[in-house]
VMD Tcl script that draws the C-alpha trace (Angstrom):
set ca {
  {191.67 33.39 123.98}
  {192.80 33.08 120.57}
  {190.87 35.48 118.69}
  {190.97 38.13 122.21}
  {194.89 37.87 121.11}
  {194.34 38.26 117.77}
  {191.95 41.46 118.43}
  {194.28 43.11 120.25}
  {196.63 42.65 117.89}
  {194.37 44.05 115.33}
  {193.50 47.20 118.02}
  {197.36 47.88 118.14}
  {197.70 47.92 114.70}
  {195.18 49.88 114.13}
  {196.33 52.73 117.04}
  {199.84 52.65 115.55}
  {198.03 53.61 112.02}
  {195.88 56.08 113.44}
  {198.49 57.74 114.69}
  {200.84 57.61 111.90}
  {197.73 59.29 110.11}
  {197.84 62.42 112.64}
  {201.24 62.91 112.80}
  {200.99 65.79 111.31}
  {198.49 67.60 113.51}
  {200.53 66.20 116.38}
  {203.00 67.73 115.57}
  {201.38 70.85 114.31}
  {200.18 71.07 117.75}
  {203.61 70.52 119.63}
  {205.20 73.28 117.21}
  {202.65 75.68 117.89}
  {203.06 75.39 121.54}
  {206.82 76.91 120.76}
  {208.15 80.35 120.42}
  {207.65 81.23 116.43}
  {210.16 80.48 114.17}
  {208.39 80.27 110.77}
  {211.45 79.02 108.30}
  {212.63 76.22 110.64}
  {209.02 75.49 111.30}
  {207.98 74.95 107.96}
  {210.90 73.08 106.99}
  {210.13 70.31 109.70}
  {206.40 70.60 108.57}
  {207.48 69.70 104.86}
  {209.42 66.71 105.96}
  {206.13 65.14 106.99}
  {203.88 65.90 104.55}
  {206.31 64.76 102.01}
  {206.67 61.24 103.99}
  {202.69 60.93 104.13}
  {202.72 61.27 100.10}
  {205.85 59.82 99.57}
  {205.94 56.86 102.18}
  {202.52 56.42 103.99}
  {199.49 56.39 101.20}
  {201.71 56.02 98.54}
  {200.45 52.69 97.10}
  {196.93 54.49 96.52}
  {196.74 57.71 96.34}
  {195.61 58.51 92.51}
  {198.17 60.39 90.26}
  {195.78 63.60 90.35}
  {195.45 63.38 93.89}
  {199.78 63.82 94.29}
  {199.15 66.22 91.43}
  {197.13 68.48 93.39}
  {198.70 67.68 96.85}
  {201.92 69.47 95.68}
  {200.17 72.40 94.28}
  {199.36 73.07 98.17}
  {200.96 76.38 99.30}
  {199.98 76.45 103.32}
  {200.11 73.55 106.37}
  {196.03 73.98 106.92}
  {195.54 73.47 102.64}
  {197.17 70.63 103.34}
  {195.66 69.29 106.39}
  {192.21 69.75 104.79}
  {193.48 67.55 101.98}
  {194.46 64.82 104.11}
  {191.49 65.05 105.81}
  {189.43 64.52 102.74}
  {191.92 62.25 101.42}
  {190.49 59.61 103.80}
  {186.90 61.01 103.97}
  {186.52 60.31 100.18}
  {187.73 56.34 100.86}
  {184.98 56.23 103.91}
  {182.53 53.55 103.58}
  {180.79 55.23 106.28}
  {181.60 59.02 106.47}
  {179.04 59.04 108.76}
  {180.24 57.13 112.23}
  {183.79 58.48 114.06}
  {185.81 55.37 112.35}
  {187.39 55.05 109.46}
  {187.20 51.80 108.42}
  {189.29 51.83 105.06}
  {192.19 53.98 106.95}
  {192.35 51.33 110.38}
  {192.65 48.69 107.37}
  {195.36 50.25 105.55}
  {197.59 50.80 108.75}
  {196.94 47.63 109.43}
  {198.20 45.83 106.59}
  {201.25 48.40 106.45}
  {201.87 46.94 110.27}
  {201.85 43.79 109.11}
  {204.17 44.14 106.17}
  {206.15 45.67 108.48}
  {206.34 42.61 110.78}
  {206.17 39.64 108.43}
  {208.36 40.91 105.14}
  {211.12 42.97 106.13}
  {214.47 41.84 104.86}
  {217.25 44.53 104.94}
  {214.55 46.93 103.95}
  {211.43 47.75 105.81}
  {208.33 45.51 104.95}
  {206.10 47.84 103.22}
  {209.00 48.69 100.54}
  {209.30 45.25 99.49}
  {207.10 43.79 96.11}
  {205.19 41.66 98.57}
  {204.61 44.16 101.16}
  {203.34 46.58 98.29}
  {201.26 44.17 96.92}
  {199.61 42.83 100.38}
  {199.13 46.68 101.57}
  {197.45 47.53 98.24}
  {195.13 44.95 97.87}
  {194.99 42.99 100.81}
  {195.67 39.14 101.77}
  {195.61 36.67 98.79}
  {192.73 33.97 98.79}
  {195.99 31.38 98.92}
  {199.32 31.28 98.72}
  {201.52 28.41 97.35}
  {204.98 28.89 99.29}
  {208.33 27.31 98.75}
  {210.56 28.71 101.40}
  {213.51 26.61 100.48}
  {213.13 26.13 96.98}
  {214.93 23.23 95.29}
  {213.83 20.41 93.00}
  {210.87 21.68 90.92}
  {208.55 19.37 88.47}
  {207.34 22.27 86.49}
  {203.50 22.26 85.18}
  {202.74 21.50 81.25}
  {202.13 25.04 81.22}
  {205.53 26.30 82.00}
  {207.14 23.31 79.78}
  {207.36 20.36 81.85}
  {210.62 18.57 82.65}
  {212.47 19.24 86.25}
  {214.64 21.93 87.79}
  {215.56 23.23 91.07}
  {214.41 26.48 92.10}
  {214.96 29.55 94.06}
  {212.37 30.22 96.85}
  {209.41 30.93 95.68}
  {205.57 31.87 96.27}
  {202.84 32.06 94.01}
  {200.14 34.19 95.39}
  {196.01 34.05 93.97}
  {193.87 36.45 94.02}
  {190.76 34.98 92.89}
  {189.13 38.74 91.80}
  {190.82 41.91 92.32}
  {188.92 45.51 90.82}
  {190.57 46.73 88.19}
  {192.87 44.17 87.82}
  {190.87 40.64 86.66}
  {189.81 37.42 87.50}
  {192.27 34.59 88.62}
  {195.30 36.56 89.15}
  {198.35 34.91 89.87}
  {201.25 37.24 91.11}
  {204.97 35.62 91.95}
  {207.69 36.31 94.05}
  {210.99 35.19 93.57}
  {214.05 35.28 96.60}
  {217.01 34.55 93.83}
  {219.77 36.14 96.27}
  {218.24 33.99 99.49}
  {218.09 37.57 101.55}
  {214.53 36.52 102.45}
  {213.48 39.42 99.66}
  {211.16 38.65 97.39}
  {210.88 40.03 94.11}
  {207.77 39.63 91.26}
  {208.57 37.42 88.44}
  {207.92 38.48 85.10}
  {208.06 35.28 83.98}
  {208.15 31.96 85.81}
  {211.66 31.36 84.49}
  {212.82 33.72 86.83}
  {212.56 31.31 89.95}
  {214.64 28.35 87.60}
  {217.81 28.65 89.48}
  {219.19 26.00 86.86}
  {218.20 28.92 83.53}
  {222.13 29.51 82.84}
  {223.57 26.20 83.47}
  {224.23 24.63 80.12}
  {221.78 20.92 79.46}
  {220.49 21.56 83.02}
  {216.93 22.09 83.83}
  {215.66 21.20 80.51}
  {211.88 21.50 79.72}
  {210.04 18.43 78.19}
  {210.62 20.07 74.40}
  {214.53 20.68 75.25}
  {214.82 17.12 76.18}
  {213.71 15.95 73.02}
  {215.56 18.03 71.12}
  {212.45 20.47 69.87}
  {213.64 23.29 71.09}
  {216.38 24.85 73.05}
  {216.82 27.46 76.21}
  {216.79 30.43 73.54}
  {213.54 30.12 72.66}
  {212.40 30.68 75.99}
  {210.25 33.73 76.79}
  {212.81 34.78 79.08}
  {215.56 35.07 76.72}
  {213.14 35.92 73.75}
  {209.96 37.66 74.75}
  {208.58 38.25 71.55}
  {208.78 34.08 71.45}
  {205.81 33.34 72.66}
  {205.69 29.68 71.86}
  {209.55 29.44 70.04}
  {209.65 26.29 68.07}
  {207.48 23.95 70.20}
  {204.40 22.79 70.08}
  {204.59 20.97 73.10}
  {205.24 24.37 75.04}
  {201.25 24.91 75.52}
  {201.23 28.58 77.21}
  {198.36 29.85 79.11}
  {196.81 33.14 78.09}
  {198.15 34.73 81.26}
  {201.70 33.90 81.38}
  {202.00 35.41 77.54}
  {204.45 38.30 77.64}
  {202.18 41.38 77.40}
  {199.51 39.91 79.58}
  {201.54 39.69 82.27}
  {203.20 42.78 81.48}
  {199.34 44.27 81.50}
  {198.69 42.75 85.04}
  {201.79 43.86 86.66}
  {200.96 47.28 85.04}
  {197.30 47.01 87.05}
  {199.05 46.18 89.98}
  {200.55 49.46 90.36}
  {197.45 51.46 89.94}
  {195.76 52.50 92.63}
  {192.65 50.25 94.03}
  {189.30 51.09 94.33}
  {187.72 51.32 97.61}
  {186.69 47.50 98.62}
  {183.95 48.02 100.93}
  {182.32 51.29 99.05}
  {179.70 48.74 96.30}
  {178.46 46.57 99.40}
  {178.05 49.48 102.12}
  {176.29 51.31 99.82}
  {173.44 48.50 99.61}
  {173.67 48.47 103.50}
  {172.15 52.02 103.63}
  {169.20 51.68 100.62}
  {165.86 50.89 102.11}
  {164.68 48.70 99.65}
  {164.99 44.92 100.83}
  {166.61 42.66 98.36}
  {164.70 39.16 98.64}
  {166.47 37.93 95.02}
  {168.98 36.14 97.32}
  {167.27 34.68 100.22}
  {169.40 33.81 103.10}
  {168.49 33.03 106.74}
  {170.66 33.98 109.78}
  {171.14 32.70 113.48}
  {172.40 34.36 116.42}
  {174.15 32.61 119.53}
  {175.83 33.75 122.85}
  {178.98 32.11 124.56}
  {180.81 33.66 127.67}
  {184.36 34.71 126.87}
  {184.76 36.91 130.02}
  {182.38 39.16 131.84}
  {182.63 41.97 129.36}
  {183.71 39.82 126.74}
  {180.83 37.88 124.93}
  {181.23 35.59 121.88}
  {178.95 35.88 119.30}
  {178.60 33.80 116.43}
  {176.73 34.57 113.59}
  {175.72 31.37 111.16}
  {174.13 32.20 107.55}
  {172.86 29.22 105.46}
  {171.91 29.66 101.80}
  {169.76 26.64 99.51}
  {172.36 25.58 96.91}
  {169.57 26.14 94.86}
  {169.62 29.52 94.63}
  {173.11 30.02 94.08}
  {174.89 30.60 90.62}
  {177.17 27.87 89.92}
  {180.43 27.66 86.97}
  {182.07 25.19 85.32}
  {185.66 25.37 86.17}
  {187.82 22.68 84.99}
  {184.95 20.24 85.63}
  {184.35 21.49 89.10}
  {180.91 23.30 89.63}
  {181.84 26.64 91.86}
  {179.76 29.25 93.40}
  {180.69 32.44 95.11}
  {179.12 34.58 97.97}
  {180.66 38.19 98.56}
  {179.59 39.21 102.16}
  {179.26 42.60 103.57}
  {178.49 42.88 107.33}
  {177.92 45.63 109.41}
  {177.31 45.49 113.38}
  {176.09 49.05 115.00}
  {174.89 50.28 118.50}
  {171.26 51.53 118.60}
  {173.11 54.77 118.75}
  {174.29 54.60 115.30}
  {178.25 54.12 116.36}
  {179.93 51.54 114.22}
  {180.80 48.51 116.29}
  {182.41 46.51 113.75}
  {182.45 45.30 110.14}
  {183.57 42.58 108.26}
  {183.83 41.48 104.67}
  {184.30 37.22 103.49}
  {184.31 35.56 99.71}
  {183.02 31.99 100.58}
  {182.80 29.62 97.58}
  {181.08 26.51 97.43}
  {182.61 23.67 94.69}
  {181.33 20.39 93.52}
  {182.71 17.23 91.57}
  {180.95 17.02 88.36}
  {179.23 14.06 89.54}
  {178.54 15.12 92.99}
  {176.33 18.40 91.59}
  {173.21 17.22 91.09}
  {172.98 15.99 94.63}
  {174.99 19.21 95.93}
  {172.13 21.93 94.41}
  {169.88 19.82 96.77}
  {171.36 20.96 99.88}
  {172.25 23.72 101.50}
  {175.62 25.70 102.48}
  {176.68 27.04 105.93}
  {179.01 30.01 106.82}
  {180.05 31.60 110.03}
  {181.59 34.42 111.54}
  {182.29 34.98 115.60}
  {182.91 38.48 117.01}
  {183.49 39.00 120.67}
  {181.57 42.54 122.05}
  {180.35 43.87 125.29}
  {177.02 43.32 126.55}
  {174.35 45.40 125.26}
  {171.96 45.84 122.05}
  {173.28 46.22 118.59}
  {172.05 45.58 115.24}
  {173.30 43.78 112.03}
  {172.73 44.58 108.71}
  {173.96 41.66 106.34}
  {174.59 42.00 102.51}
  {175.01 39.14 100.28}
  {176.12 38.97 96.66}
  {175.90 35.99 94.37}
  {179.12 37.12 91.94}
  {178.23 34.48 89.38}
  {174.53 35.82 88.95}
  {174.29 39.15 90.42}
  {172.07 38.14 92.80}
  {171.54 40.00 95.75}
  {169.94 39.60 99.51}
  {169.84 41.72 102.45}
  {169.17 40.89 106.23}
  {168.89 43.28 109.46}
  {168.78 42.14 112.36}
  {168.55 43.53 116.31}
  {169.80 41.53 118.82}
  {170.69 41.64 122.20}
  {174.46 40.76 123.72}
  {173.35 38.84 127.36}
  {175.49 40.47 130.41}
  {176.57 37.09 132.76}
  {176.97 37.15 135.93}
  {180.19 36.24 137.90}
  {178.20 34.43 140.32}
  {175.20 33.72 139.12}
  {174.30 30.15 137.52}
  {173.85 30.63 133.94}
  {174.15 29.25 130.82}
  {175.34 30.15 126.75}
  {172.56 30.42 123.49}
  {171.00 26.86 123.95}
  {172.18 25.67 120.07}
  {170.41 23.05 117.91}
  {172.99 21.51 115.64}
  {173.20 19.67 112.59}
  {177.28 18.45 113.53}
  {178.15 18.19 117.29}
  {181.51 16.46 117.85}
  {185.37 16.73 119.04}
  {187.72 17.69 117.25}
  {191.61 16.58 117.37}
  {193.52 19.33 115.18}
  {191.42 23.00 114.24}
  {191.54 23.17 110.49}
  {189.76 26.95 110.70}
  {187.75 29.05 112.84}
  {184.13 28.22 111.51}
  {182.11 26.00 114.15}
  {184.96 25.26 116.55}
  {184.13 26.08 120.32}
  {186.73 25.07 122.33}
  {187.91 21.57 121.34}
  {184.44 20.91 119.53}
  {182.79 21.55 116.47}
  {179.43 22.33 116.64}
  {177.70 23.48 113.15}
  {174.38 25.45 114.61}
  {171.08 24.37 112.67}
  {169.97 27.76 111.12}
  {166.25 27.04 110.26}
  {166.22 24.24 113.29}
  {164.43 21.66 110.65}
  {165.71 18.03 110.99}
  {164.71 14.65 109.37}
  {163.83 11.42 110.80}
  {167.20 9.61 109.69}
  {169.17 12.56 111.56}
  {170.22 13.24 114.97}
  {169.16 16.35 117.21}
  {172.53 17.69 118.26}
  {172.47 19.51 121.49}
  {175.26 22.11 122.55}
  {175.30 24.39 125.77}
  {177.53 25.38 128.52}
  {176.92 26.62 131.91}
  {178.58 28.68 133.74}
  {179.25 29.13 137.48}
  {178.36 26.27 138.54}
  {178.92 25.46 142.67}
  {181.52 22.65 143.89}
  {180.96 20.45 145.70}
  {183.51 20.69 148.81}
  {183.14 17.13 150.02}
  {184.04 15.41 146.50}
  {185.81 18.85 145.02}
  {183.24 18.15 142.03}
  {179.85 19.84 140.90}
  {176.63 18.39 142.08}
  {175.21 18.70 138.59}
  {171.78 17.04 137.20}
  {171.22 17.44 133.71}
  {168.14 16.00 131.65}
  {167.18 16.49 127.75}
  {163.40 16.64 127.40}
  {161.35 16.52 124.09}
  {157.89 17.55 124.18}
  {155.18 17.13 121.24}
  {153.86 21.04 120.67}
  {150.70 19.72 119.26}
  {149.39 17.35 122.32}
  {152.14 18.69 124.86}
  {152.50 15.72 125.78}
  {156.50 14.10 126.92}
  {158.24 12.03 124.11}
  {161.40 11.37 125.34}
  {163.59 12.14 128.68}
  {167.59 11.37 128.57}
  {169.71 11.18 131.52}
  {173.15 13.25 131.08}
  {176.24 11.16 132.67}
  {178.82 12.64 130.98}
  {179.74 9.05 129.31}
  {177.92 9.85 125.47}
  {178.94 12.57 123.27}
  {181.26 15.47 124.53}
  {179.98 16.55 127.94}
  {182.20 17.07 130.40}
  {180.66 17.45 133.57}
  {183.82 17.90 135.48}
  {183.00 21.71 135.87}
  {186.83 22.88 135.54}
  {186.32 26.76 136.04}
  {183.02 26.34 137.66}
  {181.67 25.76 133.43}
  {180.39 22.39 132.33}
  {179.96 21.69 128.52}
  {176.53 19.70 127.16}
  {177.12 17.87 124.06}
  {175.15 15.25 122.66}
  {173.36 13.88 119.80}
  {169.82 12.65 120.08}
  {168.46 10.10 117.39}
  {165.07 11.52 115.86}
  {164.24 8.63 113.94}
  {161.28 7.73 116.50}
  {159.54 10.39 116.63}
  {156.98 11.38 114.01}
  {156.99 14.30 111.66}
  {156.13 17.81 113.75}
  {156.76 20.13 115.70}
  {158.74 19.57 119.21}
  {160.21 21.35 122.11}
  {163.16 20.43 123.65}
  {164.08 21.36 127.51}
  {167.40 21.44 129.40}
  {166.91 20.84 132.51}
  {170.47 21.83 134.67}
  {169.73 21.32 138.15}
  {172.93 22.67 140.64}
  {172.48 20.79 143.29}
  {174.86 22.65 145.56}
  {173.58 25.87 145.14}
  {169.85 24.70 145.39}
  {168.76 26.53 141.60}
  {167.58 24.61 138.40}
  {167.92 26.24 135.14}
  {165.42 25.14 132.10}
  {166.42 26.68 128.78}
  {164.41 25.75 125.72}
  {163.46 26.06 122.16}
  {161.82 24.54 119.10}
  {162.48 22.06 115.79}
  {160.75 20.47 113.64}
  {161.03 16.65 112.57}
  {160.53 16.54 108.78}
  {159.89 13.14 106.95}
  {163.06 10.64 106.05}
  {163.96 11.16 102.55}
  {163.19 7.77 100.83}
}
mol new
graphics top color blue
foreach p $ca { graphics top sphere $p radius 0.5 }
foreach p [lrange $ca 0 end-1] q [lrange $ca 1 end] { graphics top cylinder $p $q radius 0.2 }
display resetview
């Protein structure tokens, strides 16, 4: 229910963008529908177009773009320019949506929501910055400031502070790598402001032999030589004052100056690999599709991508080994009408001494979207930032349509990780209260356990005990002789099925210990047998058993 809520939030945000966007012709419309009066009328028209400049793309429309926009002498010159205004920031000029615009209107929505204070979201440093480039990778917040033990960096010692966050973006176009951008509340409005230097959130900086950095304390320097006080100081008098590259003066000054320019379109690199015909096989990758009943129209559906460690690019950062995927996905009808899109930066780090084992294994992401039954297809692109690398998937697949009465069950899923969980840390893997991490290539070794997820759906009761009549087995079969390894019992009492069948839906969870069978190929069978409305279901599919690792 959580991400339905969190859709429609999205699909109101997006409406109330859309139709900030057409205000104009709105209006255009309404005006023409009146008796002509051509001052008053253009007047009122003005007063809109100036707000769309002025207020609604401000934060990226390009100086020669408002250079050209007020040369504009008529309403329809100006509508065309809108019009192409957005056309030109299109990933896809050639589906109805407008991907990059429903974005935009979105953010500005939620600047609107979560930064006002006194003055409207979007005007404030942290609304501009959010709108213009999107959500930070992470955000260090301090919403109450107080005591503070500053890093090395910013000259050790303690203080108390004003509030505070420290937003990081770990790449941003135009801008750089590793950009840290901070906001300071020093009047406690709930306003925050950028800091041009981190003495800015020091709400001790003016009180005499208060707040002193480790230098001050020994008597190596003094408050005056601070940056603040003395930009052109970039070090004053102490070489215990060890300042990184990016707090210097003019390097911030250089970022903040970046900051204001307008961005580059995100998605416009990756969708343009999307449409090339030639397969990139640099990167390999391997995908898995699964089904899970949200609602009759509304169908779950996961999408799990594992890469070999192997092939990734990995950096030494600070003695952690780090790798990093950019993904680019985009879901159509066979009809060619965008369905959705979305865009992730997973990275994958190691402990120096935990690398050599990490390369060996292999990484696991996943994304869920919830669409109507029906076909679709999915084209995948996948960038390896550190070596360029990069891989591309399409897919078809079909949605399943359930019906309200009819016994049925979800994607029967082979997983690696198959187990409850107490407190939901993120949205990868979690179904309900369980996390179940799906087995992409549906290989297993002989020291592992087969984990087995499923749920069924309608599912009779019982009107004598007010319970389901519900047999469920697990049977392994040997694809070679076809002959039966192994038949378990379901009774509800190992793993995390629940065969109380609350909502006429039971939930199959279990893990099944591999180590006796021998390497090969097997079939496993679900047998669900409803014994109130008389029908057995028997949903199946393959793995293989590799050799134990020695």
């Amino acid at each position: 229910m959580s991400n339905l809520k969190d859709i429609g939030r999205l699909v109101l945000a997006v409406g109330l963008g859309i139709a900030t966007a057409l205000a104009p012709l709105a209006t255009y419309a309404q005006e023409d529908s009146q008796p002509r009066k051509k001052k008053p009328r253009k007047i009122e028209l003005d007063k809109i177009y100036q707000r769309w400049v002025n207020e609604d793309v401000d934060y990226i429309i390009t100086p020669e773009e408002r250079a050209a926009f007020k040369k504009l002498q008529t309403d329809e010159e100006r509508e065309e320019f809108i019009e192409q205004f957005w056309l030109r920031r299109d990933p896809d000029p050639d589906t109805p949506e407008n991907e990059y615009r429903e974005e935009y209107y979105r953010r500005i929505a939620y600047a609107n929501e979560k930064f006002t204070s006194g003055i409207p979201g979007w005007k404030t440093d942290r609304g501009r910055i959010y709108i213009t480039w999107g959500p930070p990778d992470s955000v260090e917040s301090r919403p109450a400031g107080g005591p503070y033990e500053r890093p090395i960096y910013e000259g050790g010692g303690t203080t108390s502070t004003y509030p505070f966050e420290i937003w990081f973006y770990r790449y941003l176009e135009g801008v750089g790598s590793g950009i840290e951008i901070e906001f300071v509340d020093p009047t406690g409005s709930g306003e925050y402001r950028i800091a041009r230097n981190a003495d800015e959130k020091d709400a001790l900086l003016f009180v005499p032999n208060a707040g002193l950095t480790l230098a001050e304390q020994l008597g190596l320097a003094s408050k005056v030589d601070r940056p603040f006080f003395n930009p052109g100081n970039r070090y004053g008098n102490n070489p215990l004052y060890p300042m990184r590259t990016q707090d210097m003066p003019f390097e911030r000054l250089a970022i903040l100056t970046n900051l204001q320019r307008a961005p580059s379109v995100r998605y416009r690199q990756l969708a343009e690999r999307v449409d090339q015909q030639v397969e990139f096989d640099v990167l390999p990758f391997d995908v898995r599709t699964d089904f899970l009943r949200a609602g009759e129209s509304a169908i779950v559906t996961t999408f799990t991508l594992m890469f070999n460690n192997g092939d990734l690019g990995f950096k030494d950062e600070g003695g952690i080994q780090k790798a990093q995927l950019n993904i680019y996905a985009r879901v159509s009808a066979l009809t060619g009408k965008r369905v959705g899109i979305f865009e992730e930066a997973p990275i994958i780090t190691y402990q120096q001494s935990q690398f050599e084992v990490g390369r060996k294994l292999n990484s696991v992401y996943q994304k869920s979207l919830i669409l109507p039954p029906g076909n679709y297809k999915i084209d995948f692109v996948v960038r390896d930032v550190t070596s360029g690398h990069t891989g591309i998937v399409r897919q078809g697949f079909e949605v399943p349509r359930y019906s309200p009465e009819a016994l049925s069950t979800s994607s029967l899923i082979l997983a690696d990780l198959v187990e409850p969980v107490t407190r939901v840390s993120g949205s990868q893997f979690i179904i309900g209260a369980n996390k179940v991490r799906p087995s992409v290539t549906q290989r297993f070794k002989q020291n592992q356990s087969l984990g087995v997820y499923m749920q069924v759906y309608n599912v009779q009761i019982d009107q004598a005990s007010l319970r389901p009549a519900i047999e469920v087995e697990y049977v392994i079969t040997n694809v070679k002789t076809g002959q039966e390894v192994q038949r378990i019992r379901e009774d509800g009492k190992n793993g995390i099925s629940d065969l109380s069948g609350y909502g006429q839906q039971i939930v199959l969870g279990r893990l099944i210990p591999l180590e006796k069978l021998e390497p090969g190929s097997y079939e496993v069978t679900v047998v669900v047998t409803d014994r109130v409305a008389r029908k057995t279901l028997t949903p199946k599919t393959f793995f293989t058993v590799e050799p134990a690792k020695s």
